[in-house]
KEZA-923023 format. One line per field, with one value per residue: residue number from 1; residue in one letter; x, y, z of N, C-alpha, C, CB in turn. Coordinates in Angstrom, 1 decimal. Glycine has a CB too. Layout:
BEGIN
k [NUM	...]
r [a	...]
neast [X	...]
nnorth [Y	...]
nup [Z	...]
caeast [X	...]
canorth [Y	...]
caup [Z	...]
ceast [X	...]
cnorth [Y	...]
cup [Z	...]
cbeast [X	...]
cbnorth [Y	...]
cbup [Z	...]
***
This chain:
BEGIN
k [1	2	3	4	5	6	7	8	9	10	11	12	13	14	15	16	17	18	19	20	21	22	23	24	25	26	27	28	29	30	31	32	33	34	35	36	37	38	39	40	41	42	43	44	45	46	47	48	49	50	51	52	53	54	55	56	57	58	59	60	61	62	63	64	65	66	67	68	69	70	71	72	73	74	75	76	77	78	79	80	81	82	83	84	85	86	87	88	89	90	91	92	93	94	95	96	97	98	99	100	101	102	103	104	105	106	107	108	109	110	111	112	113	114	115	116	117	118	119	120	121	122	123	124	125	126	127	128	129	130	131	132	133	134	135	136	137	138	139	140	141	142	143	144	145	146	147	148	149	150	151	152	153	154	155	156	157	158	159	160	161	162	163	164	165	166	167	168	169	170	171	172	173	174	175	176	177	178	179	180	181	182	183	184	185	186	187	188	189	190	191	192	193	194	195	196	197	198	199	200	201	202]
r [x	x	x	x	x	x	x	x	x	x	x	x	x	x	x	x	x	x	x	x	x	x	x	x	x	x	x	x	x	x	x	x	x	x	x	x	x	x	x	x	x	x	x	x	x	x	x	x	x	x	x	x	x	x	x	x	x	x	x	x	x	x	x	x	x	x	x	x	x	x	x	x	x	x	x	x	x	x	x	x	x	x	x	x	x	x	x	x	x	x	x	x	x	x	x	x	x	x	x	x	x	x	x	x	x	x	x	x	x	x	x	x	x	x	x	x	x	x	x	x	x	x	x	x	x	x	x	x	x	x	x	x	x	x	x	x	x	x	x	x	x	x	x	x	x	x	x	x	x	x	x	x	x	x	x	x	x	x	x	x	x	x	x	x	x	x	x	x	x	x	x	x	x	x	x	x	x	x	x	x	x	x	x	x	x	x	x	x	x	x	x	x	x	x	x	x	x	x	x	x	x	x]
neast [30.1	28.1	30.5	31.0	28.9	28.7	31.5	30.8	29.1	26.4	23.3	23.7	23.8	21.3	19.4	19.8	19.0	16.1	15.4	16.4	14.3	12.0	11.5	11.6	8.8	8.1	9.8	9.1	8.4	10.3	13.9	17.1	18.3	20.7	22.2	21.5	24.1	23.6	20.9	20.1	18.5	17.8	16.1	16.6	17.1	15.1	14.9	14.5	15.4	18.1	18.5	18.9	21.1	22.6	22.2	23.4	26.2	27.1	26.4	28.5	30.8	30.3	31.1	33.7	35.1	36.8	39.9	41.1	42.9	41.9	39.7	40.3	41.7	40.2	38.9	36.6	32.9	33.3	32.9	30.4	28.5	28.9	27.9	25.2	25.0	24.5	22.3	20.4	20.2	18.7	16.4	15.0	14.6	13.3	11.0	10.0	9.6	7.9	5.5	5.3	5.2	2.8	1.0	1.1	0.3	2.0	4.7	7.6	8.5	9.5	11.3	13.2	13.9	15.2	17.5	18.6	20.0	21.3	22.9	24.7	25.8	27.3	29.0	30.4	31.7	33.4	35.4	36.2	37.6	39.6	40.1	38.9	38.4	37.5	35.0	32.3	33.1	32.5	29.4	28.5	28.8	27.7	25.0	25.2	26.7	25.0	23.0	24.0	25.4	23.3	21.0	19.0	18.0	14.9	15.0	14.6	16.0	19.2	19.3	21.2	21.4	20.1	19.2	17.8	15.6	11.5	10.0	9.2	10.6	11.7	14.4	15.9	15.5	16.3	19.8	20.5	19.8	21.8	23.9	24.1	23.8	26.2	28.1	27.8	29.1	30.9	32.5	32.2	32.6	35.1	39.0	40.1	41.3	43.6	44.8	45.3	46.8	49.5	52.5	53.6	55.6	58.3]
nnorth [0.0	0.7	1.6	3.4	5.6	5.8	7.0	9.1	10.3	10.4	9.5	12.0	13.8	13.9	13.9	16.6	18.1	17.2	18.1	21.4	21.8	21.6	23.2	25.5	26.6	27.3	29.6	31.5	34.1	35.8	37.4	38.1	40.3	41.6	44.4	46.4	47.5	49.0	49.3	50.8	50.3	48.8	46.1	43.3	40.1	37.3	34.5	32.0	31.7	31.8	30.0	27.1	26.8	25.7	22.8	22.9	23.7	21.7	19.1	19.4	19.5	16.4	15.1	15.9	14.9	12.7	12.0	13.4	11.1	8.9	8.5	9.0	7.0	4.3	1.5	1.4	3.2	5.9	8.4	7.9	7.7	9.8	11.9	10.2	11.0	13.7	13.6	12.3	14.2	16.4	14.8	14.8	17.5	19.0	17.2	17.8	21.1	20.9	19.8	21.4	23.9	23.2	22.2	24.7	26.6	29.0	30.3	29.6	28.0	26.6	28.7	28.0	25.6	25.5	27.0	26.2	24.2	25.9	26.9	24.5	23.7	26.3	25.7	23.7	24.1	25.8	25.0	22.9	24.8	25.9	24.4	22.2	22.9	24.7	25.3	25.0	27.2	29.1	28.6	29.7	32.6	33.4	34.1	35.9	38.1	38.5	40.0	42.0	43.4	43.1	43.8	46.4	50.4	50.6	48.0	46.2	43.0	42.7	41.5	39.3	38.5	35.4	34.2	36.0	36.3	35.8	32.7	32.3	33.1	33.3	33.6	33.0	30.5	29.2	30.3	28.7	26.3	26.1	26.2	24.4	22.2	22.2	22.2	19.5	18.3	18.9	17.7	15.0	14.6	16.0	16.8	18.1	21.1	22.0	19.8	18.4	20.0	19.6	19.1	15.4	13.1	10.7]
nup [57.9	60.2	61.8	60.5	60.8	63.4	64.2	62.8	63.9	63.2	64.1	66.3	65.1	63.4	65.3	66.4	64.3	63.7	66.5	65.9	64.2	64.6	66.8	65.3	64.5	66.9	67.1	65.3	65.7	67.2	67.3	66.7	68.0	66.1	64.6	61.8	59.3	57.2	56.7	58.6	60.9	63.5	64.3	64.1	62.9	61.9	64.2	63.1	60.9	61.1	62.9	61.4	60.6	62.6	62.8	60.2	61.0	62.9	61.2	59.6	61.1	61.9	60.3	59.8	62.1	61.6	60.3	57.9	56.2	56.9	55.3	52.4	52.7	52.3	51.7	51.6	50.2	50.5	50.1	48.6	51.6	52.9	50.8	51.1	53.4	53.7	52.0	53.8	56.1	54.7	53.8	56.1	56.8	54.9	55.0	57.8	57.4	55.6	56.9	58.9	58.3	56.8	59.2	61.0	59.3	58.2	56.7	57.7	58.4	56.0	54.7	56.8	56.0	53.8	54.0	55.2	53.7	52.0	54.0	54.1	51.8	51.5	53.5	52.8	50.3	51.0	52.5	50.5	49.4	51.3	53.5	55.8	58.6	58.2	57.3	59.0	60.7	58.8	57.9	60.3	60.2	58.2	58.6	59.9	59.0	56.8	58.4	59.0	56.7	54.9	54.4	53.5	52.6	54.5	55.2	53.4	52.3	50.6	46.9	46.8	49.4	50.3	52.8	54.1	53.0	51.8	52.3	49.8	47.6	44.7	44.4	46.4	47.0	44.2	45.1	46.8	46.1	44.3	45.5	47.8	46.0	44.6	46.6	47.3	45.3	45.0	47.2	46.6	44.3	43.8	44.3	47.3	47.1	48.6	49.1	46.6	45.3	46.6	46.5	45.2	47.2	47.3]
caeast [29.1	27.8	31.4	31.3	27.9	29.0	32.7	30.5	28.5	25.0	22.5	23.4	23.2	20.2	18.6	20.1	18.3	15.1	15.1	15.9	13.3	10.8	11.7	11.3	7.2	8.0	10.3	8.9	8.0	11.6	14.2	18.3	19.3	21.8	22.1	22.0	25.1	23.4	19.3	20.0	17.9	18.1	15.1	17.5	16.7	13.8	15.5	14.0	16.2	19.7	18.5	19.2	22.8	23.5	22.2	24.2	27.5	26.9	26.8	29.9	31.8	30.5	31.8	35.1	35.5	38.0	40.8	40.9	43.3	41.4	38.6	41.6	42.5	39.5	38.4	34.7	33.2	33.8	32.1	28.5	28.2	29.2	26.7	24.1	24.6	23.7	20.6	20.0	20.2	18.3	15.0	14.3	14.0	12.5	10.1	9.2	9.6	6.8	4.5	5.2	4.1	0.8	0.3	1.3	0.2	3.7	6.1	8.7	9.2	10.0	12.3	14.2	15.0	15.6	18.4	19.7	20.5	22.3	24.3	25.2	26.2	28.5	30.4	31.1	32.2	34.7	35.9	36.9	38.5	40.0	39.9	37.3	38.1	36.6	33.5	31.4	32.9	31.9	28.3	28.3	29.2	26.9	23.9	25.6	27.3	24.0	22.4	25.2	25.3	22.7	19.5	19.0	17.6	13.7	14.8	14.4	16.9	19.6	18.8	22.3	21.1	19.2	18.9	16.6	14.3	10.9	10.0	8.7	11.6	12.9	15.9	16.8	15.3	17.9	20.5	20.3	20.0	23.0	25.1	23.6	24.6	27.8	28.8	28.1	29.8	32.9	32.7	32.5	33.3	37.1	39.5	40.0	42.4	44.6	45.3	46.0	48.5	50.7	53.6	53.7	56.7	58.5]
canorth [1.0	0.7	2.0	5.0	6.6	6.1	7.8	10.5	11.0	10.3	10.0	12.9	14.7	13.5	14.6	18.2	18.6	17.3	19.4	22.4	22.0	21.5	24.6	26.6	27.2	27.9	30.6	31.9	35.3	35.8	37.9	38.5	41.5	41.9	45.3	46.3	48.4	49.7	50.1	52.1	49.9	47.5	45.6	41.9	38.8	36.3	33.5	31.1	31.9	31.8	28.8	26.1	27.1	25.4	21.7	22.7	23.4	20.6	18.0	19.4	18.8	15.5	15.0	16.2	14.4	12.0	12.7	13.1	10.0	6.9	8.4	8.7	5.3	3.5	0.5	1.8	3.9	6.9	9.4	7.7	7.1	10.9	12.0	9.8	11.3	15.0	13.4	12.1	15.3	17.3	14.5	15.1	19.0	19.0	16.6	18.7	22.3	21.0	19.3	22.4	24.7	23.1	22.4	26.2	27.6	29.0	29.7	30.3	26.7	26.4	29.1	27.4	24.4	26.3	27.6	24.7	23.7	27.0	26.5	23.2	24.1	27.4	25.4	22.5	25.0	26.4	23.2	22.5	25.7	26.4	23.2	21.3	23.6	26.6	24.4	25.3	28.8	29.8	28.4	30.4	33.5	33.4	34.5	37.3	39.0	39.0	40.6	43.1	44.0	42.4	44.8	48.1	51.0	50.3	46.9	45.1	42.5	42.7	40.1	38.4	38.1	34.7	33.5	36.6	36.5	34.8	31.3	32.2	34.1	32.0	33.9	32.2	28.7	29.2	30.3	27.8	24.9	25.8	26.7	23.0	21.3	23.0	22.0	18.1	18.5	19.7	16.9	14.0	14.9	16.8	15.9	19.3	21.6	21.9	18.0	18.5	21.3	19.1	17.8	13.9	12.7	9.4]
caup [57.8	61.5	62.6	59.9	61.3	64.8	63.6	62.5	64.9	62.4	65.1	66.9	63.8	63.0	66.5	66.7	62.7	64.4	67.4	65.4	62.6	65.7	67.1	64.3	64.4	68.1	67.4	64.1	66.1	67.7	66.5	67.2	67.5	65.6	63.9	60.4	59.6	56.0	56.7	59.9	61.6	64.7	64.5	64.1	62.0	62.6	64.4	62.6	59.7	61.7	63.8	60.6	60.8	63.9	62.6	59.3	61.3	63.2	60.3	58.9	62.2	62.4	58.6	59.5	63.0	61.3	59.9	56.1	55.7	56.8	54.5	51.7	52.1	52.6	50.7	51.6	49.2	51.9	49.3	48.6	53.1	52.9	50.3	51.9	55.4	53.7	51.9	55.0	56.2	53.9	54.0	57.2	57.1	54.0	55.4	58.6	56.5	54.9	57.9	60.1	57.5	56.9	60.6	61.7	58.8	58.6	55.7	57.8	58.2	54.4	55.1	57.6	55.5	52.3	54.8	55.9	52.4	51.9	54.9	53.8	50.8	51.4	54.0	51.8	49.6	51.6	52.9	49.3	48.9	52.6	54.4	56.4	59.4	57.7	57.2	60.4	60.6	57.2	58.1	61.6	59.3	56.8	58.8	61.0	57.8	55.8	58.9	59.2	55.6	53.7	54.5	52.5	53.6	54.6	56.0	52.6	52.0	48.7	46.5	47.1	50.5	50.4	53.9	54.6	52.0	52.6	51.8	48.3	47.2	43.8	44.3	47.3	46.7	43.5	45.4	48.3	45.4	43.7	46.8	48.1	44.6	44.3	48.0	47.6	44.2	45.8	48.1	46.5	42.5	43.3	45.6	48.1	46.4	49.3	49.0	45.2	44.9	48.1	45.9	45.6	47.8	47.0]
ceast [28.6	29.4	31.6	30.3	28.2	30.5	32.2	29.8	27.0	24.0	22.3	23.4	21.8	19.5	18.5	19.3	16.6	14.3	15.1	15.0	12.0	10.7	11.5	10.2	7.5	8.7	10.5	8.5	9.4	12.6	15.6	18.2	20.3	21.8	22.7	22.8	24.5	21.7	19.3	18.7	18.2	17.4	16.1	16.7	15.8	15.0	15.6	15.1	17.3	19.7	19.5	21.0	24.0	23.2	23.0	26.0	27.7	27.3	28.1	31.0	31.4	31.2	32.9	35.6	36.5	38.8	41.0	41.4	43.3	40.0	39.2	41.4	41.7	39.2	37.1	34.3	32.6	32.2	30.5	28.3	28.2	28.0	25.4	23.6	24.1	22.3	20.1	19.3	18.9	16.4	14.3	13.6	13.3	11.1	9.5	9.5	7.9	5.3	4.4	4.7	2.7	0.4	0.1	0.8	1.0	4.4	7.2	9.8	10.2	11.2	13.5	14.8	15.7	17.2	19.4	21.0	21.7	23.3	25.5	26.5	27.6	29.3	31.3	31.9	33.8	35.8	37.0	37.9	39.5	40.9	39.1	37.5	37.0	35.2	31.7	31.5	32.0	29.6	27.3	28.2	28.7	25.6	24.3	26.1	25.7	22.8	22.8	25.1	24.8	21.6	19.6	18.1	15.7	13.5	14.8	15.7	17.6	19.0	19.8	22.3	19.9	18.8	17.7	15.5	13.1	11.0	9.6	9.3	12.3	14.1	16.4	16.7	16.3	19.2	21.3	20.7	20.9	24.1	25.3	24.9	25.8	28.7	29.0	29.0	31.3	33.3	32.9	33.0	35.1	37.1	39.8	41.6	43.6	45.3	45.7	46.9	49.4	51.3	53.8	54.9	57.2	58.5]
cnorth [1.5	1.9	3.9	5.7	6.9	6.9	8.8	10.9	11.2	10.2	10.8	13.7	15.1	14.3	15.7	18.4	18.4	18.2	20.8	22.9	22.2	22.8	26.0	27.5	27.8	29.1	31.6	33.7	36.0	36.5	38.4	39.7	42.0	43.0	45.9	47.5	49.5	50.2	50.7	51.7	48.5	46.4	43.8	41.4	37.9	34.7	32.0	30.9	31.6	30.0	27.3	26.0	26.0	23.5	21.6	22.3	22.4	19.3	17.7	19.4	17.8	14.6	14.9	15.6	13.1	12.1	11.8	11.8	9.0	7.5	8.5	7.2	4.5	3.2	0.9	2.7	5.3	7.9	9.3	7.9	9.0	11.8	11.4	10.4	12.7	14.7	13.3	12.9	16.3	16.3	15.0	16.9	19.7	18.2	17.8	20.2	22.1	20.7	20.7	23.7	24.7	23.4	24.2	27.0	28.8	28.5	29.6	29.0	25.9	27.2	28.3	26.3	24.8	27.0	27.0	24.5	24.5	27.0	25.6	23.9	25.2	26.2	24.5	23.1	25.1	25.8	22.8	23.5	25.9	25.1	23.1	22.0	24.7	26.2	25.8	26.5	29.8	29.5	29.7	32.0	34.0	34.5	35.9	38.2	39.1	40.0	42.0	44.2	43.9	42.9	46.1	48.7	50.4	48.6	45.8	44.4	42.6	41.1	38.7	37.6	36.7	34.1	35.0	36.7	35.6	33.5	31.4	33.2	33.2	32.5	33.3	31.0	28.6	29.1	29.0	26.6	24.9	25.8	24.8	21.7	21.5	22.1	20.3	17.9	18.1	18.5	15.8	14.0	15.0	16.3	17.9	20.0	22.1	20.5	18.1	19.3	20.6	18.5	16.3	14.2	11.1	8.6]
cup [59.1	62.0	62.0	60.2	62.7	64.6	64.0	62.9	64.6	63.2	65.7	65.8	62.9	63.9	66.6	65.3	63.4	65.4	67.0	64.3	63.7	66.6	66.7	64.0	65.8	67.9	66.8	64.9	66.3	66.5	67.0	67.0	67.3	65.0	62.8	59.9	58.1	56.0	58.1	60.6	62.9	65.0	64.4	62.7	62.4	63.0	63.4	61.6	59.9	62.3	63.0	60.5	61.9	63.3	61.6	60.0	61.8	62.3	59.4	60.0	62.4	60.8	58.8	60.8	62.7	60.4	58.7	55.4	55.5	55.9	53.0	51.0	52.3	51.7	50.5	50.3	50.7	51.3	48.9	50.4	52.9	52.4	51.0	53.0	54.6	53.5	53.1	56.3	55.8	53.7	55.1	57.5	56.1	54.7	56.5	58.8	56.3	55.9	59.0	59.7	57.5	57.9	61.1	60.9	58.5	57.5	56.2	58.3	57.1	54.6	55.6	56.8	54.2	53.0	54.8	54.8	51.9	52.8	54.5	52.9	50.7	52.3	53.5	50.8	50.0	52.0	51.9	48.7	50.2	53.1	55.1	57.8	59.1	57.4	58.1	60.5	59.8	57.7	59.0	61.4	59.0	57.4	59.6	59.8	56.9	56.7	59.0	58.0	54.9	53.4	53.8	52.9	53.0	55.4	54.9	52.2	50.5	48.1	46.6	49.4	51.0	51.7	54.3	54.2	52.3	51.9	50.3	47.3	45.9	43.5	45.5	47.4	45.4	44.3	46.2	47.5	45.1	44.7	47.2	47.1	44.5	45.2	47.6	46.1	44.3	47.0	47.5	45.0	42.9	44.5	46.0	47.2	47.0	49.2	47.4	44.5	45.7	46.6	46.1	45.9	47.5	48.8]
cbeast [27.9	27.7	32.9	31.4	26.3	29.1	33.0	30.3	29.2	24.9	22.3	23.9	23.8	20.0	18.9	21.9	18.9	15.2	16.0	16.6	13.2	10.9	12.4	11.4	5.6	8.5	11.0	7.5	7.0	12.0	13.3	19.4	19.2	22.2	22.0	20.9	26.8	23.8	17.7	19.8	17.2	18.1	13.7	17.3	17.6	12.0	15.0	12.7	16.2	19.9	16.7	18.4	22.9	22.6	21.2	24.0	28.0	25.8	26.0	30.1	32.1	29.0	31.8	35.4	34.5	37.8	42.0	41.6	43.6	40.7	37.6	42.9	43.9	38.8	38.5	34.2	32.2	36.0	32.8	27.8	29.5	30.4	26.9	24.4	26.6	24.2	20.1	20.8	21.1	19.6	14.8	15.4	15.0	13.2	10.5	9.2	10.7	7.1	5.2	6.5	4.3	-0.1	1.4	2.7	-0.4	4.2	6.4	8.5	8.2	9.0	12.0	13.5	14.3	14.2	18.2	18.5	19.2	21.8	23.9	24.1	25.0	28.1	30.4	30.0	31.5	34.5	34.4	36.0	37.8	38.6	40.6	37.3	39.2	37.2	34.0	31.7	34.1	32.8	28.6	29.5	29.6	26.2	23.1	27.0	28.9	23.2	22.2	26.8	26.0	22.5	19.1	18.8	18.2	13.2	13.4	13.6	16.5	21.8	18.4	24.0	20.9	19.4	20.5	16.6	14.7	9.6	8.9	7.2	12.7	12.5	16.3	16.7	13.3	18.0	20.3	18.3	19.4	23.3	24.2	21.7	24.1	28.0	27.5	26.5	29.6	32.7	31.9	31.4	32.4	37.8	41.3	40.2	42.0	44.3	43.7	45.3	48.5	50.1	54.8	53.4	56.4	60.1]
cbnorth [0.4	-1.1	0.7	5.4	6.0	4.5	7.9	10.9	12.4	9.2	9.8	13.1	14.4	12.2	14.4	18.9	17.2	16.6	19.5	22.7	20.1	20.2	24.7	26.2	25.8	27.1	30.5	30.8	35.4	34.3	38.6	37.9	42.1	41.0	45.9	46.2	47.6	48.5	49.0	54.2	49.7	47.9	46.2	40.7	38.0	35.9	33.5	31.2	33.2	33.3	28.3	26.3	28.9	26.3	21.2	24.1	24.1	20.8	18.0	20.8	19.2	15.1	16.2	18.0	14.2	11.1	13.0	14.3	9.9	5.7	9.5	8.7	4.5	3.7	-0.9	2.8	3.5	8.1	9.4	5.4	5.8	10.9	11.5	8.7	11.5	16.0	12.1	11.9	15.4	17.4	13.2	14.7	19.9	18.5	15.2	18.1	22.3	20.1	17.7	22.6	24.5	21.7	21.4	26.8	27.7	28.2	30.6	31.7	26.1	27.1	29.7	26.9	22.9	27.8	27.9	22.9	23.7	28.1	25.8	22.0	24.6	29.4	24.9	21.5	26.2	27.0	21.7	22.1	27.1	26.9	23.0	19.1	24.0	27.6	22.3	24.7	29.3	28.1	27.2	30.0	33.5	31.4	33.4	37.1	38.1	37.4	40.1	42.4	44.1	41.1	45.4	48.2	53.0	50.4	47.0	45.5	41.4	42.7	40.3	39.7	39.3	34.0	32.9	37.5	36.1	35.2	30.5	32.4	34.5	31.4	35.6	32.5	28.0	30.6	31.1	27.8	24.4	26.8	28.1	23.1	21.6	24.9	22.4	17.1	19.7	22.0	16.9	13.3	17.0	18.9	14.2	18.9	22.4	22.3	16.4	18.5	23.2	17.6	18.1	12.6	13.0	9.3]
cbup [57.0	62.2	62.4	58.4	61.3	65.9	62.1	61.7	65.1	61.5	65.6	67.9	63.0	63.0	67.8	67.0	60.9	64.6	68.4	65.3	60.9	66.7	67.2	63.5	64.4	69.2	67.7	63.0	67.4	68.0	65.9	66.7	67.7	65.0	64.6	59.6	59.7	54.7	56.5	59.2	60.7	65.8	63.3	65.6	61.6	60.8	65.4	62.3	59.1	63.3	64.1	59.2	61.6	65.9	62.4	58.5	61.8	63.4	59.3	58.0	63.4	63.3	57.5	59.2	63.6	61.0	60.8	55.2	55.8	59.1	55.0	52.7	52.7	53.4	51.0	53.2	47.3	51.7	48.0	47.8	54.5	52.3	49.2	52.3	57.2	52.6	51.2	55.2	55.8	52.3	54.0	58.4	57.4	52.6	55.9	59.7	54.9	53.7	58.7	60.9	56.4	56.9	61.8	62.0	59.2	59.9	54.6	58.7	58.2	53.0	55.7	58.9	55.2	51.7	55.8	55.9	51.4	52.0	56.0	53.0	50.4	52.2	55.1	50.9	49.8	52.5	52.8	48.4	48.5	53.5	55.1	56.6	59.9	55.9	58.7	61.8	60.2	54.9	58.5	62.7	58.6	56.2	59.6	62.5	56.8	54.9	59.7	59.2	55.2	53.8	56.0	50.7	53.7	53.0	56.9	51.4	52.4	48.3	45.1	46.5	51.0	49.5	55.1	54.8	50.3	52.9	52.7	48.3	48.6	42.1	44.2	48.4	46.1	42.6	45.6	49.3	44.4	42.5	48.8	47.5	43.2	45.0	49.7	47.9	43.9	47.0	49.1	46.8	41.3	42.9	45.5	50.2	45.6	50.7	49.3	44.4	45.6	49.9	46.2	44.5	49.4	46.0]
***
């Protein structure tokens, strides 16, 4: 167990989720500019919103830092340590979503982890459709394509665009859950469907 957190790199995954959830009240004003190719506006995205992206991709390269076959053939149960490490994951920024809110007074804390979750979620996704490279990309993606194309004119986000919406949006706390649920689903329920189309070899 000791040897599969250190593997995967679980403390520093841990830290970079901390530092960015602590950052988040600080940078709740802030705003990329990235410009929106459909509301003819340039004003960006509130960082805060994009920031969770980077602890997401993060956990899914420290996921994928060993190669798929000693996790295969391992006597361990690979799949609960795996699962675990997202909960793992997912307490902590739920925890201080919610403490940085109160304290700041500040939904945009909630946001931020409502994000997270969504991140998670799509890359695990993809992972299971793609392969575990496309993980982190897809994550890194997510937030620059919904800035690009995800605003309508006036600035107001579509509704398929859940990482912009605010914190009290139940179309994006939906989305975010099922993306989430889906993701760890696809991770520990099926086996990757590039690994199950490979013809068995004698």
């Amino acid at each position: 167990m000791n040897w599969w957190h250190r593997a995967h790199a679980t403390p520093l995954t841990t830290a970079v989720l901390i530092a960015t959830m602590l950052l988040v009240p600080l940078l709740g004003g802030s705003a990329l500019p990235i410009p929106s190719l459909l509301a003819g506006m340039s004003a960006g995205i509130p960082v805060a919103l994009v920031l969770p992206a980077v602890p997401a991709a993060f956990a899914l390269y420290a996921l994928n830092r060993v190669p798929r076959i000693y996790d295969t053939t391992a006597v361990r149960p690979v799949t609960r340590y795996q699962a675990g490490m997202l909960a793992a994951t997912a307490l902590p920024a739920t925890t201080l979503g919610l403490g940085a809110a109160y304290a700041a007074d500040s939904s945009m804390s909630l946001a931020a982890a409502r994000n997270l979750f969504g991140y998670l979620g799509a890359g695990l996704i993809v992972q299971y459709l793609a392969g575990r490279v496309y993980g982190p990309l897809t994550v890194a993606l997510v937030p620059v394509l919904c800035a690009l194309i995800g605003l309508g004119p006036g600035g107001r986000p579509f509704p398929w665009t859940w990482p912009l919406h605010e914190a009290s949006s139940p179309i994006a706390a939906v989305a975010a859950a099922l993306l989430f649920t889906a993701g760890i689903a696809a991770m520990t329920l099926l086996a990757p469907r590039r690994d199950a189309s490979r013809p068995v070899t004698a």
